[in-house]
C-alpha positions as CSV (number, residue, x, y, z in Angstrom):
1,X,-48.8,16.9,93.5
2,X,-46.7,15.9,90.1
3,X,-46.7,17.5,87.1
4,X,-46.4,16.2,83.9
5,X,-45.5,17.2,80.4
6,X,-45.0,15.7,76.8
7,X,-44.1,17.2,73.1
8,X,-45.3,14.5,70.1
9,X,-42.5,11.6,70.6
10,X,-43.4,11.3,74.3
11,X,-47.3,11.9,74.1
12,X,-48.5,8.3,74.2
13,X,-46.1,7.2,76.9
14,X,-47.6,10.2,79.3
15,X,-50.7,9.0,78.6
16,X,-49.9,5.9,79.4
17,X,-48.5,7.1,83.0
18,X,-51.4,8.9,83.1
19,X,-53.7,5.7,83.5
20,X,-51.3,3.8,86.0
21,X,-51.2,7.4,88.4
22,X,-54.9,7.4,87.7
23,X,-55.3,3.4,89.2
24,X,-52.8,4.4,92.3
25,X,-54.8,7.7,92.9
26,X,-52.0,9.7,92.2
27,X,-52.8,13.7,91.7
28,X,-51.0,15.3,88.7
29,X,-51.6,18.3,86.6
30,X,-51.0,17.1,82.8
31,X,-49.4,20.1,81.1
32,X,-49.6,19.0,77.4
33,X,-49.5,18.1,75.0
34,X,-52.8,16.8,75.0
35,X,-52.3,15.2,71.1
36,X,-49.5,13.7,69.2
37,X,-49.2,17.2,67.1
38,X,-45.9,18.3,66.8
39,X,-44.7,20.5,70.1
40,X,-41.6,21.9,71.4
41,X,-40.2,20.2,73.8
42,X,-38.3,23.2,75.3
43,X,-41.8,24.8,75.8
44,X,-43.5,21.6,77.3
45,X,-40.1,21.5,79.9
46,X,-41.1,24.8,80.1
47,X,-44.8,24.6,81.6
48,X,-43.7,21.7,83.6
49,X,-40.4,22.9,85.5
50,X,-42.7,26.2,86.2
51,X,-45.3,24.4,88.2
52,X,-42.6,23.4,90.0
53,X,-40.4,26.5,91.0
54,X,-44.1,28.1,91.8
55,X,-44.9,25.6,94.4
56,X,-47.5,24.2,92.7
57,X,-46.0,20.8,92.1
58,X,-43.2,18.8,94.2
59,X,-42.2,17.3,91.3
60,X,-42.4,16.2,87.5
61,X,-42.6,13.4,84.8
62,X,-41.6,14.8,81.4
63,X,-41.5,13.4,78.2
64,X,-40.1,13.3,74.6
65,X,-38.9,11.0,72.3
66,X,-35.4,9.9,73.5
67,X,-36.2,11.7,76.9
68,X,-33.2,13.5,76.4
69,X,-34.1,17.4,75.0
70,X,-37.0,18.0,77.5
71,X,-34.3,16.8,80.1
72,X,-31.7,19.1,78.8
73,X,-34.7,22.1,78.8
74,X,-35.3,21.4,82.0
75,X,-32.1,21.1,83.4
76,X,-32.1,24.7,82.0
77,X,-34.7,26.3,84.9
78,X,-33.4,27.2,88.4
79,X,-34.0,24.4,91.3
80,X,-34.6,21.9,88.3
81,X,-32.7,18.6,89.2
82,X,-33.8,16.6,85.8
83,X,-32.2,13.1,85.3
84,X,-33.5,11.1,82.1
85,X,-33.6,7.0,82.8
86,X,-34.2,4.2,81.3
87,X,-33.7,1.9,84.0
88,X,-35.2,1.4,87.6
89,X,-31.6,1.3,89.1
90,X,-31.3,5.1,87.8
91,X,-34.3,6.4,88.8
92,X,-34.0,5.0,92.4
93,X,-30.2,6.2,92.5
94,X,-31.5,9.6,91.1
95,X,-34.0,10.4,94.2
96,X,-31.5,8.8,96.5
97,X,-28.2,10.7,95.8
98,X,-29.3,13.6,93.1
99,X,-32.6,14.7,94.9
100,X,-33.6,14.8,91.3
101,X,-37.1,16.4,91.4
102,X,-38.0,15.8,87.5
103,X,-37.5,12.7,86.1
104,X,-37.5,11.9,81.9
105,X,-38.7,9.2,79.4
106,X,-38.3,8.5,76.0
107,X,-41.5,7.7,74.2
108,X,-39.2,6.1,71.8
109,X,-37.3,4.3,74.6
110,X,-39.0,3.3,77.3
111,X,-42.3,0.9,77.3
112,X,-45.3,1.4,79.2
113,X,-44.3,-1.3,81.9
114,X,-40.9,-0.3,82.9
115,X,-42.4,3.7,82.7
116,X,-45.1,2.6,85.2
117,X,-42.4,0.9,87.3
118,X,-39.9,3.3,86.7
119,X,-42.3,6.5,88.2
120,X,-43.2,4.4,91.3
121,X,-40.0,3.8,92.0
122,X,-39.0,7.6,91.6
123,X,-42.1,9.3,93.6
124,X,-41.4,6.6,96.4
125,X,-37.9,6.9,96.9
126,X,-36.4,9.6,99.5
127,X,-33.3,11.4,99.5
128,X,-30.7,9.8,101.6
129,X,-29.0,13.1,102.0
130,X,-25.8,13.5,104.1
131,X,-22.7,13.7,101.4
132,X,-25.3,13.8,98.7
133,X,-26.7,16.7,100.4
134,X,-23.4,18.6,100.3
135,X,-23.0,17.7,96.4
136,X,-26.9,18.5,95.7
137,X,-26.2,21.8,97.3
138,X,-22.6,22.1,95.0
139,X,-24.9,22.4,91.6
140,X,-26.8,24.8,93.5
141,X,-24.4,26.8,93.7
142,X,-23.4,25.7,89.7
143,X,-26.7,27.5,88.7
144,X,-26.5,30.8,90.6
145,X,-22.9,31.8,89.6
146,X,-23.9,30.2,86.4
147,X,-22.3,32.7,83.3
């Protein structure tokens, strides 16, 4: 399961995503925003990023307009690995040797074509672990002694 969460500059592309997860029969829960009123995008990383720490989801496809504050939100949240692309080279690097488990898109960025390609590309790609794995576990470490 993915979860997925937009404020008003990254509504459309969600929706968007939406479709192409739909065709590929991909299950999400959609957090919001469910219009193009102005949101928060600290509380839409919010509801997203907490699907995840419960278990609910594995991981997440947030949204804004630059896909930059909602990553920076999430980034926020224990055991939130966040990496905002806008490029299929990042978002295959960023499974591969971050273990990100949330990845970001600008609305204002990003079209609907590279978005679709771009969220394949991250819910397909594994963790490749070994020194990765050591680093992954050094930011861990970041957020608990975090002050």
């Amino acid at each position: 399961m993915i979860v997925l969460a937009a404020d008003h500059g990254g509504y459309l592309l969600k929706e968007e995503v939406k479709k192409h997860l739909d065709a590929k029969g991909v299950q999400y829960i959609d957090c919001g925003s469910y219009t193009g009123e102005s949101v928060d995008y600290p509380d839409m990383a919010k509801l997203a990023c907490e699907k995840i720490q419960s278990g609910e989801a594995e991981k997440g496809i947030i949204f804004c307009g630059t896909g930059i504050g909602i990553s920076i939100a999430a980034n926020k949240m224990k055991g939130i690995r966040c990496c905002v692309c806008s490029d299929t080279f990042s978002a295959k690097y960023t499974r591969l040797h971050n273990d990100a488990n949330v990845l970001s898109m600008g609305g204002r960025v990003v079209g609907p074509g590279l978005a679709c390609e771009m969220v394949d590309i991250f819910l397909e790609t594994e963790f490749e672990g070994g020194r990765h794995a050591r680093r992954v576990e050094k930011l861990a470490q970041l957020e608990e002694n975090w002050k």
